[in-house]
C-alpha positions as CSV (number, residue, x, y, z in Angstrom):
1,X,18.0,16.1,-64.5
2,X,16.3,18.9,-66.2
3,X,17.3,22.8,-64.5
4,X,15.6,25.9,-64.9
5,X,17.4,29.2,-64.4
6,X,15.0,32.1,-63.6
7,X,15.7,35.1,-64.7
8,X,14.7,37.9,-61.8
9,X,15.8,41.0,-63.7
10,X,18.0,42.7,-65.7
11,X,21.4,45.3,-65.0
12,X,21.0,48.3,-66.8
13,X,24.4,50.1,-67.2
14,X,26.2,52.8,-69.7
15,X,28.7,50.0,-70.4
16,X,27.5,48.8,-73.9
17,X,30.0,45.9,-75.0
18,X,32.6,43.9,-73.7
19,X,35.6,45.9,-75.2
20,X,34.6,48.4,-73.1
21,X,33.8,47.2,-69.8
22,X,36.4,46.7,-66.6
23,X,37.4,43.3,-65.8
24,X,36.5,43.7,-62.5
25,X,34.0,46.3,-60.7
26,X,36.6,47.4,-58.8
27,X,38.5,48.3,-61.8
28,X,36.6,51.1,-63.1
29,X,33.0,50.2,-62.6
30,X,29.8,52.2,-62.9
31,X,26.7,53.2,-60.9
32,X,24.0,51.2,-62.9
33,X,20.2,50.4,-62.1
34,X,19.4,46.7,-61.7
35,X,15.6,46.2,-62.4
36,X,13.9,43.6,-60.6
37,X,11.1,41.7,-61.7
38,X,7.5,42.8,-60.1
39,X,7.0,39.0,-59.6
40,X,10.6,39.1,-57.3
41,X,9.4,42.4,-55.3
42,X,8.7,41.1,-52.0
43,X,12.3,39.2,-51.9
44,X,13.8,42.8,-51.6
45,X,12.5,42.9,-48.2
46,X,15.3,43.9,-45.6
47,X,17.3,45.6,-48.7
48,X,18.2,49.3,-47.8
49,X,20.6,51.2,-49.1
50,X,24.3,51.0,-48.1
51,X,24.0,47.1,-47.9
52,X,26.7,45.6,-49.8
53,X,25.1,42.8,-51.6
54,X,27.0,40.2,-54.6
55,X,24.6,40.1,-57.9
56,X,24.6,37.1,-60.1
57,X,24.6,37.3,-63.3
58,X,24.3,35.7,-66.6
59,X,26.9,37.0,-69.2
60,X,24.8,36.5,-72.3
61,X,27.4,37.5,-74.4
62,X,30.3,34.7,-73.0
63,X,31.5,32.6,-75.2
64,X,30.0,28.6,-73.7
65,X,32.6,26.3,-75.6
66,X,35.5,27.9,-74.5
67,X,38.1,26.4,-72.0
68,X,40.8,28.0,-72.0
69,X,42.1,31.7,-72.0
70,X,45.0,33.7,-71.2
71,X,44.1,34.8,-67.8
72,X,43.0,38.6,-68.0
73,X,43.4,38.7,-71.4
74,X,47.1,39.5,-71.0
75,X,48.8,37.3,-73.9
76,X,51.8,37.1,-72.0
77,X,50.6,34.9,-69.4
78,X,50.4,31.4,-70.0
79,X,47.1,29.7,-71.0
80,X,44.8,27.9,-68.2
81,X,41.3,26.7,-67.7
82,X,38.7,29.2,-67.3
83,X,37.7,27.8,-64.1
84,X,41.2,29.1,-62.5
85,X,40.3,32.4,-63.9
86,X,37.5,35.1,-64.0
87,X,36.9,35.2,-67.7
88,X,33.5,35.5,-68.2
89,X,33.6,33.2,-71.2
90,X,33.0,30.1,-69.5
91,X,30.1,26.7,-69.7
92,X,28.2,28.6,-67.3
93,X,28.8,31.9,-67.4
94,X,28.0,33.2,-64.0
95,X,28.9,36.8,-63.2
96,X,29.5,38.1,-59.7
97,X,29.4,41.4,-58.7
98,X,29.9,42.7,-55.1
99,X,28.4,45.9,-55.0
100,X,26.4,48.3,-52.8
101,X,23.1,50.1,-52.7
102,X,23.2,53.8,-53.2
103,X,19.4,54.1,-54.0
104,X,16.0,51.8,-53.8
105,X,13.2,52.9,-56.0
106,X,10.0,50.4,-55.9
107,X,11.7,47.3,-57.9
108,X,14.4,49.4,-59.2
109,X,17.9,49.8,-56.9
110,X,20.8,51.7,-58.0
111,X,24.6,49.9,-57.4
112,X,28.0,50.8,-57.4
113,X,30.4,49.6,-58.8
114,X,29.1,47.3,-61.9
115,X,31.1,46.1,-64.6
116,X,28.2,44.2,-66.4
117,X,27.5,45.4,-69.8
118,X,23.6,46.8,-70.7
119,X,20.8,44.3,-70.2
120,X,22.7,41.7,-68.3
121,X,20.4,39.0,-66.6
122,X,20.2,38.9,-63.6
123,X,19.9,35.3,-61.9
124,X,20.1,35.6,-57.7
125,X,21.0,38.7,-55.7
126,X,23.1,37.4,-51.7
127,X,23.9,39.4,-48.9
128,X,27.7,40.0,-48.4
């Protein structure tokens, strides 16, 4: 079976690395522009702002072999698969981000709250 992920555009946020960014977007996320691809225009139809939306993403900078993490990071809590956790090191590392539109500009929307570092891919965008 051969899969192709598109890529439809990008997250552009002031987070710049992972030691720096919230572990969740509730936690202390940021308003950031997510940039869709002119090609992916018309599937921003029936968009406005206030929608809350869930981005998907694909967390370039993951680690793919790993399998195991102290959930959160927290080194007192026992080690477990990543796929009982929200580590974004992970096979597939497939963000999700529940946010909402403050802004639409053409291809470009403004969100709140994002915890995705600068020049995230973006992969789908659903309705909440």
């Amino acid at each position: 079976m051969n899969t192709t992920l598109e890529i439809i555009g990008y997250i552009r946020s002031t987070i710049k690395d992972r030691k720096n960014a919230p572990k969740q977007g509730c936690e202390g996320g940021v308003e950031a522009i997510v940039e869709i691809k002119e090609d992916y225009k018309d599937s921003m139809d029936g968009l406005s702002v206030g929608s809350k939306i869930i981005l998907l993403s694909w967390l370039h900078a993951a680690d793919r072999s790993c399998q195991k993490v102290h959930p959160r990071g927290d080194l007192s809590r026992p080690i477990r698969g990543v796929f009982s956790t929200r580590s974004p090191d992970r096979p597939n590392p497939i963000g999700l981000h529940p946010v909402t539109i403050t802004e639409i500009n053409g291809c470009e929307m403004k969100v709140h709250p994002v915890e995705a570092i600068d020049g995230t891919p973006l992969v789908d965008i659903k309705s909440d």
